[in-house]
N, C-alpha and C positions, 0 to 999 in steps of 0.2 A: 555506531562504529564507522558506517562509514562517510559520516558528515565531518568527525574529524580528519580520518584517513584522507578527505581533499579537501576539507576547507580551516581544517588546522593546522598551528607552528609544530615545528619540529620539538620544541617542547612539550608542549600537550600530545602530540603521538607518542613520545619516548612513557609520556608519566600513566595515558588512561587508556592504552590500547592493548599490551599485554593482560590488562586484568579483564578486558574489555572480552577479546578473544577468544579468554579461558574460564568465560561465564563465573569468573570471582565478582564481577562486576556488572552489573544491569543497569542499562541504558532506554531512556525511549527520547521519542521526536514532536517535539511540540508545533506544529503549526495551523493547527486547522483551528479555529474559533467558533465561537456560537452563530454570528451573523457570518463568517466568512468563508464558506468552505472550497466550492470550485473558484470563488473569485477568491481567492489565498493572497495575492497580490493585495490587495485594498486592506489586510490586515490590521487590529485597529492597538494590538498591546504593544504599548510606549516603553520604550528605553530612554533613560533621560541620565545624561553625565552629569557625576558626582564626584568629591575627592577621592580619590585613592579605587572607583571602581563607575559600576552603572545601578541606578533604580530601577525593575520592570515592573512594570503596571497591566495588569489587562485577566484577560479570560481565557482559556485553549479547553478543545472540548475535542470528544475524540481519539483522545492521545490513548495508544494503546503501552501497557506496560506502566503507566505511571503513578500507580497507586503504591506500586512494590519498589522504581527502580531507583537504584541508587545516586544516577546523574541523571539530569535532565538536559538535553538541547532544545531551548526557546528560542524561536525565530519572534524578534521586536520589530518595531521601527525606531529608529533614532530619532527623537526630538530636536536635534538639530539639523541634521541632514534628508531627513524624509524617506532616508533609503529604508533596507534591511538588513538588519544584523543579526549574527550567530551568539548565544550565549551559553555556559555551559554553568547550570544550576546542580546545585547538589544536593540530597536528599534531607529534609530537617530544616532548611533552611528560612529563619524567621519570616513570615508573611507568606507563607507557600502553601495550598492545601490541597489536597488533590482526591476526588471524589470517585465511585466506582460507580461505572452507568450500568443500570440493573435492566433487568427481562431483555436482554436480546435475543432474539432466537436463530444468530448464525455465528459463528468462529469463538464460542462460550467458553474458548482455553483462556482467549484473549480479553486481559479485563484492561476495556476502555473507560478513562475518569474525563471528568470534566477537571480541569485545574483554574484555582483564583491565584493572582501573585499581586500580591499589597506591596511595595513598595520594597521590593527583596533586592537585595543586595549582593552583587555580581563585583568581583575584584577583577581590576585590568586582566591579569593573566588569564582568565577565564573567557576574554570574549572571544572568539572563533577569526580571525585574521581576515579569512578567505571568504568571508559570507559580509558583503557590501554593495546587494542590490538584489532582488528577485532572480535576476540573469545566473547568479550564483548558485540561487538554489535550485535552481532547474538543474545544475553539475548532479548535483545529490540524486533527483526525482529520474535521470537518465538512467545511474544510476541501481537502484531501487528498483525499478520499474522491469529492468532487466530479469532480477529478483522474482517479483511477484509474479511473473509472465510465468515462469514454472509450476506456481503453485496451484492453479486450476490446471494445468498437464497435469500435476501428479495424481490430486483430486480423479481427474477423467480417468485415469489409468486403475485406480481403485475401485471405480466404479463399474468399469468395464469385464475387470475380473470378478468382482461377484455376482454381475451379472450372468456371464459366462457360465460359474458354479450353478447360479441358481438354476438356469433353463436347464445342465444334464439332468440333475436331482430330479425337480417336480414334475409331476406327471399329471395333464389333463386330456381326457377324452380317452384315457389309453395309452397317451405318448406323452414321452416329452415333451417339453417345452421348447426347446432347442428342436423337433422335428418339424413346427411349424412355419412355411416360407413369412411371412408377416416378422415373426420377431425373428427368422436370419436376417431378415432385410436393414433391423432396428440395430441389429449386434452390427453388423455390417457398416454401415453410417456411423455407429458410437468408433468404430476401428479407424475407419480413414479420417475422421475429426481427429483421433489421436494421432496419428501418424503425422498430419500436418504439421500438428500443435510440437511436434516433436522438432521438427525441423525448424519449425518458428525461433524457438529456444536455443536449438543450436545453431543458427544462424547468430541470431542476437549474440550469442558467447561469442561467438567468431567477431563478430563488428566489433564486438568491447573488446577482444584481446587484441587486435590488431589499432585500435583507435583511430578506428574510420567511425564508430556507430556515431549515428545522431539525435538528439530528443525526437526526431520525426521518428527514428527507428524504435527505441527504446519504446513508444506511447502504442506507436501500432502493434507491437506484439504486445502490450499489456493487454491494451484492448480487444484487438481478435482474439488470444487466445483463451479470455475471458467469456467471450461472447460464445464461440464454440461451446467450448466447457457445458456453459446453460445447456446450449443443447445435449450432449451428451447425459447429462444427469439428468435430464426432462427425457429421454428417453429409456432411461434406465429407472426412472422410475416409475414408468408405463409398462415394461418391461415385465416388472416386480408385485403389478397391482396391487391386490392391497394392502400386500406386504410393504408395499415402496413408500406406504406413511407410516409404517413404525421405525422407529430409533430404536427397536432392535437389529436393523437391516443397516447397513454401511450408507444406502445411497437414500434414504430420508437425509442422515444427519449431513451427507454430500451435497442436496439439493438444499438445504439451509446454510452451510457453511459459504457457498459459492455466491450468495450473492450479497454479501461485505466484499467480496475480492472484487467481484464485478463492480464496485463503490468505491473504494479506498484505491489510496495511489493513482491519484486520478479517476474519475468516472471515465465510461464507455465514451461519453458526451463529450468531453474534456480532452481526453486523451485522440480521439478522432478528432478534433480543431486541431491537435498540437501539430497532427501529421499533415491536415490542410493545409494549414500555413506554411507547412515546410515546402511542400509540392506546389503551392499555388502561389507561394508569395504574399499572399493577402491572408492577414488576421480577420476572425469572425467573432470572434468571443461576446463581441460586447454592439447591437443594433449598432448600424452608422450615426446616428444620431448623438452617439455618446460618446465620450471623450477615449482618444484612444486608449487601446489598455494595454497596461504596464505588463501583459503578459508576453 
């Protein structure tokens, strides 16, 4: 939803974003590939112009929701142009298949497929206007990123509170859990982690609503408050012993869910260059030895 919301005509917001909104309609986001994932840039499935629309060629893997969703947003390159473009594919569409990637063991709400597109068939009106170079798509990932940066907070906040429960309840040696300075100290640390993380996010809200934030901002709160998170739920499930490996406990399935988050929407890796580059000027993505990168 929101790759059209900024990089679609006023047409396409009026036609797919009420249904879009109001989950009558599922969407997912194609761009990660087999060979291409942090290097997204160097993307290798082809758009090629035809009469009356586009051909997309190529592989995306990763895509979450795309087994079920109703449209698809594939990011191609142009065969003529070399850029990137937005296309919005629709579900059924001949030469489209889309596959579920099986045994993950973290965010197992989320069924990611590998997608093949044979030579599918995209009508003008469906190409995305505003998606005409990587630089575009980065609008979306600012975006997005804003987004996911909450979701290990919320994650840490769940985890924090059953933690909390668990130390009054159990009792060793005679006491509680919660009466030993060691795990105040662990509760303690998982608390101020969240409390940053909180402000991380509403700072970010603040940048976006105002539209001052930057990719530089956007990446570093994906990233740090990602990276916190791990700690939190690493301590929470220390916290829990040995109950902290069963997935009857909140904060097993916490400390498997979190590190997709910590992966997707950028890497930890990724998203800290985005912020270097912003502050230092110099891109690092890619050895000096190699061609700059279109990042």
């Amino acid at each position: 939803m929101p790759t059209i919301d900024l990089c679609g005509s006023e047409v396409q917001k009026q036609k797919y974003l009420p249904s879009l909104a109001e989950f009558k309609t599922l969407g997912c986001w194609a761009l990660t590939e087999p060979d291409y994932g942090s290097d997204a840039s160097s993307l290798r499935t082809a758009a090629t112009k035809v009469p009356g629309g586009w051909h997309l060629d190529g592989q995306k893997r990763w895509i979450g929701n795309s087994t079920f969703a109703d449209m698809l947003i594939i990011l191609a390159r142009n065969a003529d142009t070399n850029q990137l473009n937005g296309f919005i594919v629709k579900k059924g569409a001949p030469g489209l298949k889309a596959t579920k990637i099986e045994n993950k063991i973290g965010l197992r709400m989320v069924q990611n497929g590998d997608i093949v597109l044979n030579k599918v068939f995209v009508p003008e009106e469906d190409r995305l206007p505003g998606i005409n170079s990587f630089k575009d798509i980065n609008k979306v990932f600012a975006m997005s990123r804003v987004m996911v940066a909450w979701q290990p907070i919320g994650i840490s906040m769940g985890v924090f509170d059953m933690c909390h429960r668990y130390l009054k309840e159990r009792k060793q040696f005679g006491a509680p859990l919660a009466a030993f300075q060691l795990n105040q100290e662990k509760l303690v640390r998982m608390l101020g982690n969240i409390q940053a993380m909180v402000l991380v996010g509403w700072r970010l809200c603040k940048l976006y609503e105002s539209g001052k934030m930057t990719s530089g901002h956007s990446s570093l709160g994906k990233a740090w408050t990602s990276r916190k998170a791990r700690e939190v739920v690493s301590l929470g499930r220390e916290l829990l012993g040995g109950n902290g490996i069963l997935a009857d406990f909140l904060v097993a399935k916490a400390f498997c869910d979190l590190e997709p988050i910590f992966s997707y929407e950028g890497t930890y890796d990724i998203n800290s260059l985005v912020t270097g580059r912003e502050i230092t000027g110099v891109a690092s993505f890619k050895p000096a030895m190699l061609a700059k990168s279109r990042l």
